[in-house]
C-alpha positions, 0 to 999 in steps of 0.5 A: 130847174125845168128841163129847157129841152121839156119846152118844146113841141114834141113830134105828136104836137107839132104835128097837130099844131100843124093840121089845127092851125089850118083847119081853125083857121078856114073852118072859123074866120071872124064873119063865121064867129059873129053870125054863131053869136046868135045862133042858139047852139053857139056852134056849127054841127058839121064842124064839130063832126070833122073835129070828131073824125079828125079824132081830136076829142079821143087824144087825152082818151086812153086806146082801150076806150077808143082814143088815141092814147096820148094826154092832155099835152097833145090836145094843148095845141089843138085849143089853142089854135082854137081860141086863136080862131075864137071857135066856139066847140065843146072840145074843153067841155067833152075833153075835160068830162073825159078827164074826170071819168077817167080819173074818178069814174068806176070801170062800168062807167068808163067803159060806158062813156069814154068811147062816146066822148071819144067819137063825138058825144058832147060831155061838159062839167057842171062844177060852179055854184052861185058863189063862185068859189074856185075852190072845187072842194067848196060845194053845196050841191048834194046828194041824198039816198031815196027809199028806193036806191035811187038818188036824189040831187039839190042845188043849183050849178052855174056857168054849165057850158053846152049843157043843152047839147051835152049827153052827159054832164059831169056835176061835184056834189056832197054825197055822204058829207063827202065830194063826189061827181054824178053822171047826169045824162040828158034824159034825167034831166026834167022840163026846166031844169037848164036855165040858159046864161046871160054871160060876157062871152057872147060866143059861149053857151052856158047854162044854169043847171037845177039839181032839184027833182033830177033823181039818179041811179045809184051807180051814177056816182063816181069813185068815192075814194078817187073824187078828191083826187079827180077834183084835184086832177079836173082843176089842173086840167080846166087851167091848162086848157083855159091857158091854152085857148087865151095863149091862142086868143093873144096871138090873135088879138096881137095880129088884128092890132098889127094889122090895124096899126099899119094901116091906120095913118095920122099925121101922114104915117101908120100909127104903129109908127109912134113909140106911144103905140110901138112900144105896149104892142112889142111888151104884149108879144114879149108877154105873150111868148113868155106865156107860151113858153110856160103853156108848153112846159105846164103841158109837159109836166101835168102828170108830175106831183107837185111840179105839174101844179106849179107849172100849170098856176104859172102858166095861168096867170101869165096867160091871163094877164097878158091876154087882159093886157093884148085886148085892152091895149087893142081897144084904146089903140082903134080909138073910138071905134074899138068902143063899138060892137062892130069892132072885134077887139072887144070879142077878145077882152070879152073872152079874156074876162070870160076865162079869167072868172073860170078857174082863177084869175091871175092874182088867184093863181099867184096866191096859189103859187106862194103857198107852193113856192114858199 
């Protein structure tokens, strides 16, 4: 059984729940969302320099590298005061690229990269490829020894974020009939070779990457031995952090409805006033503050064998229902309003489909789960 006392915040996470609850909250008020929506880069330069300052990007980043030395359960509350701001940064992307370095890269390359991810170099993944598979292990990307040592890359990755900013990218590849990762900078990358996305998510930036005529040097691989291991360790990581952004994005979605249904009258009294409407808002908190708890517990447990998978599959699938469930009921309760661009509640069932295509929706997870469980 989960120790209840593992739930809670530690001093480390409140603290930084704390400063990142303000910070999100003025540096990212809905007008700031809406206008980076057409913005080429899909977020603003200075802000991502104070999130560097701040020493956010090194939490997850160990002190010999340049980071803070604590885990991914510290840079939990920090996404999810994020997504509750619906602030559009690379802090998963570069987080999750410091993640994989970590668990798969060789000394040279950590030390060569974890201490510029660290400071403000924008890292991202490129680990999706046209079928979708969430299975990570699933690829068709490869990798080829040329005449000279160099290595050569084919394939095409979709759903790249930031990719145009990226100096470095992290790409799953079959090098030897075996996956491995490969350390694409943006100085190897030809004229061409990023497609930018179409995607429901308006306020992310994603890209389709083509491995075609992108030539490496040998030493940009990774750790043969740990790639599945850093495959495994990514999967767990991109999950929690997804489930941290949507827990974030449903208090959000929760508060906009709330403050909409106390306002909004019919019949001479608010229309939060009815049980029609009460009721699904008052399951939807429920909902979500179990989802919560589950976020926190999955942080605390990550590292765990076995346990930290379980915990983190659960907390993605309860959080991925519930923020479906929180924006949709508060698209049906603005009327035909909430059918219109202009209100923000489709933003968040946007964002809601956006993560739920990522890394497995709920029903995914759940599957997961009962091989785990039975």
């Amino acid at each position: 059984m989960q120790d209840l006392g593992r739930m809670g915040f530690s001093e480390a996470q409140g603290d930084l729940l704390d400063v990142a609850t303000v910070f999100c909250r003025d540096k990212s008020p809905i007008s700031k969302v809406r206008a980076l929506m057409t913005d080429d880069r899909g977020h603003d330069p200075a802000v991502w320099k104070e999130v560097a300052e701040l020493g956010w990007l090194g939490i997850a980043i160990p002190e010999a590298f340049g980071g803070a030395g604590l885990g991914l359960a510290e840079a939990v509350p920090v996404m999810e005061q994020m997504g509750r701001a619906m602030m559009a940064l690379p802090f998963a992307t570069t987080t999750l690229a410091a993640q994989a370095i970590l668990a798969g890269g060789t000394s040279a390359q950590q030390q060569a990269w974890l201490p510029k991810l660290a400071t403000g170099t924008i890292g991202t993944l490129a680990l999706t490829e046209a079928g979708g598979d969430w299975d990570l292990s699933a690829i068709t990307c490869g990798a080829q020894a040329q005449a000279d040592g160099r290595i050569a890359l084919s394939g095409e990755k979709r759903l790249v974020e930031h990719a145009a900013d990226a100096a470095v990218i992290v790409a799953s590849v079959l090098w030897q009939g075996r996956p491995t990762l490969a350390l694409i900078t943006a100085g190897d990358l030809p004229d061409g070779a990023l497609r930018r996305e179409t995607v429901i998510d308006e306020t992310r930036r994603s890209y389709a990457l083509t491995l075609d005529g992108i030539v490496l040097a040998a030493d940009a691989l990774t750790d043969l031995d740990r790639a599945d291991t850093a495959l495994k360790s990514l999967e767990l990581a991109a999950n929690l952090l997804s489930t941290a952004e949507m827990c974030g994005g449903t208090q959000a979605v929760i508060d906009y409805t709330i403050d909409y249904l106390k306002t909004r009258k019919q019949f001479g009294q608010p229309i939060g006033a009815y049980q029609a409407v009460k009721h699904p808002v008052v399951e939807a908190y429920v909902r979500y503050e179990q989802a919560r708890s589950h976020l926190y517990a999955a942080a605390n447990c990550i590292a765990e064998q076995g346990t930290g998978e379980i915990a983190v599959r659960m907390a993605k699938a309860t959080a991925d229902s519930v923020f479906s469930f929180a924006s949709d009921r508060a698209i049906q309760f603005h009327g035909g309003f909430g059918f219109t661009y202009d209100c923000d509640a489709q933003l968040y069932r946007r964002r809601a489909i956006w993560h739920a295509a990522q890394t497995g929706d709920a029903l995914y997870h759940r599957r997961k789960l009962a091989d785990l469980l039975l």
